[in-house]
C-alpha positions, 0 to 999 in steps of 0.5 A, a space after each residue: 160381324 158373325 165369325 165364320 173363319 178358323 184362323 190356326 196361327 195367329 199371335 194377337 190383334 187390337 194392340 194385344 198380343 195373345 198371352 200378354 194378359 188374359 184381357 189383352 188375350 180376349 181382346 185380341 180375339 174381339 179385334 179379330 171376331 169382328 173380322 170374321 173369325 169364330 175360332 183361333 189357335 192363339 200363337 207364341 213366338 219364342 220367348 225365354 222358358 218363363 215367359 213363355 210358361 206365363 203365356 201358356 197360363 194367361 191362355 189357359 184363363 182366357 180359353 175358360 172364358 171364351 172357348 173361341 180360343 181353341 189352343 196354343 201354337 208354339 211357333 219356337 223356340 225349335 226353329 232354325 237360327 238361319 231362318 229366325 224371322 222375327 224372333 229372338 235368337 237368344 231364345 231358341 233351343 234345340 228339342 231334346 226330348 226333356 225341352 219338349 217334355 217341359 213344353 208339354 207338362 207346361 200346356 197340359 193338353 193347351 198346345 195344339 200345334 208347334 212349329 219345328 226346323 227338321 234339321 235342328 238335332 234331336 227334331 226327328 225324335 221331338 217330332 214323333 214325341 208331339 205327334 205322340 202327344 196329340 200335337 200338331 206338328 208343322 214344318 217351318 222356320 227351317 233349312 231344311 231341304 225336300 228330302 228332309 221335309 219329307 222324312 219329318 211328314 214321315 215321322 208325323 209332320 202334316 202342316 207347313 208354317 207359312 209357306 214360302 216364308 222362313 224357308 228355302 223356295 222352289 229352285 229347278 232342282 229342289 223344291 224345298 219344303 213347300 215342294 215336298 209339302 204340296 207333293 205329298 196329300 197327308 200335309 197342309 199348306 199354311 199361307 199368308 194371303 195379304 198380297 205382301 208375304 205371298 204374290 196373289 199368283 202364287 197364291 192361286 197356283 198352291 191352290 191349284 196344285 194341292 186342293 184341299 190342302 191349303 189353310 188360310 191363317 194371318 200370322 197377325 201380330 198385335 197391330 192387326 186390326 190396330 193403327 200403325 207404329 211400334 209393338 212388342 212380338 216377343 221380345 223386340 220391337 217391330 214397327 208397322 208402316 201405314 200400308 200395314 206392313 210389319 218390320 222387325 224394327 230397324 230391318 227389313 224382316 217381316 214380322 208376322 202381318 196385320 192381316 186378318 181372315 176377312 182380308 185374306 178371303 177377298 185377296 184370294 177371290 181377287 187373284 182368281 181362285 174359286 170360291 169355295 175353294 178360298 171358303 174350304 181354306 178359310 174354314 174346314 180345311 184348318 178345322 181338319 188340321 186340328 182334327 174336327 
């Protein structure tokens, strides 16, 4: 299959995690390529500082051998403990402004994007630091109410991790990031359009209330174009049932999805949303995030 899609989160597919093992690492790529997508930002969850070294290097070998890999997303380890999804809490830290600096002479110009808590100490500062970097920065895996989601897109915020995940919802007198996200035309709503993380009406009503401004991306983890059973994230275990659904093992915590780009056009185009608009959030919508 020719790839057409722009997939900027996304943590690895056919039994391999990106940042594994440089094979593991193209394979991945591979297992998604044959599912439409022609370019990826390869996604790390937080992991311990040496591992996490390792994976930004295994990307950098791969990303000289297939220039389809665009980046690096570090999603952590600067993410709320309240809000961890699927990763380990042992590995997060706070984003003093050395933490950061360490990341970033670490990538060396490979990380494209990060995912930040605004209401972590030491976030705001760590924001303008990445942003100053060239790196994109998204708000996710937070507390964070509207008003604090909205000084971090002052600071330099323009993305939102998967929207309505890892994150508080819209409530009659807050809306939460996702409110501030889509109020607001400097930023970019990632969602997951499996039909599983996001209902397919909601879906369709982000795209209502902020065209142009919504970027489909899977979040998948190694099971993604695989078979069901138990796989690595990081550092635990997670289980995928056979609809395809992954659970961190033993819990009922969502980790990541088996989703690929594919799927998430044809669940969008299902839930009534026109076509070029699910074509633009497929394609050059992430494109513009990442500055093409």
């Amino acid at each position: 299959m020719t790839g057409i899609y722009t997939d900027i989160h996304c943590h690895g597919g056919g039994g391999y995690a990106f940042g594994s093992t440089v094979e593991g690492t193209l394979a991945a790529l591979e297992a998604h390529r044959e599912h439409g997508t022609a370019r990826v930002v390869a996604s790390l969850v937080s992991e311990p500082i040496e591992q996490t070294v390792a994976g930004l290097e295994v990307i950098r070998e791969a990303m000289r051998l297939d220039p389809a890999i665009l980046g690096v997303h570090l999603e952590g380890p600067f993410i709320a403990p309240a809000r961890k999804g699927a990763h380990d809490p042992a590995t997060l830290r706070l984003p003093t402004r050395s933490a950061v600096a360490e990341l970033l002479d670490a990538g060396d110009g490979i990380i494209r994007q990060v995912t930040i808590a605004p209401e972590l100490d030491h976030a705001m500062e760590a924001i303008e630091q990445f942003v100053e970097a060239g790196v994109v920065v998204a708000v996710g895996h937070t507390e964070a109410d509207a008003a604090m989601a909205r000084e971090a897109i002052d600071r330099g915020a323009t993305l939102l991790t998967h929207g309505f995940n890892a994150m508080r919802g819209i409530v009659a007198r807050e809306m939460g990031p996702v409110g501030a996200a889509w109020a607001d035309e400097r930023v970019t709503i990632e969602l997951i359009a499996d039909g599983i993380h996001v209902d397919p009406s909601l879906i369709a009503a982000v795209f209502r209330a902020a065209p142009g401004r919504v970027a489909l991306m899977t979040d998948a983890m190694a099971a993604a174009a695989s078979a069901p059973g138990r796989y690595l994230l990081g550092t635990l275990d997670v289980d995928v049932t056979e609809d395809g659904r992954a659970y961190v093992a033993g819990t009922q915590t969502l980790a990541g999805s088996t989703l690929t780009m594919d799927r998430a056009v044809e669940v969008c185009l299902a839930a009534g949303v026109p076509r070029q608009d699910v074509m633009a959030a497929a394609t050059t919508t992430p494109e513009r995030v990442l500055g093409y």
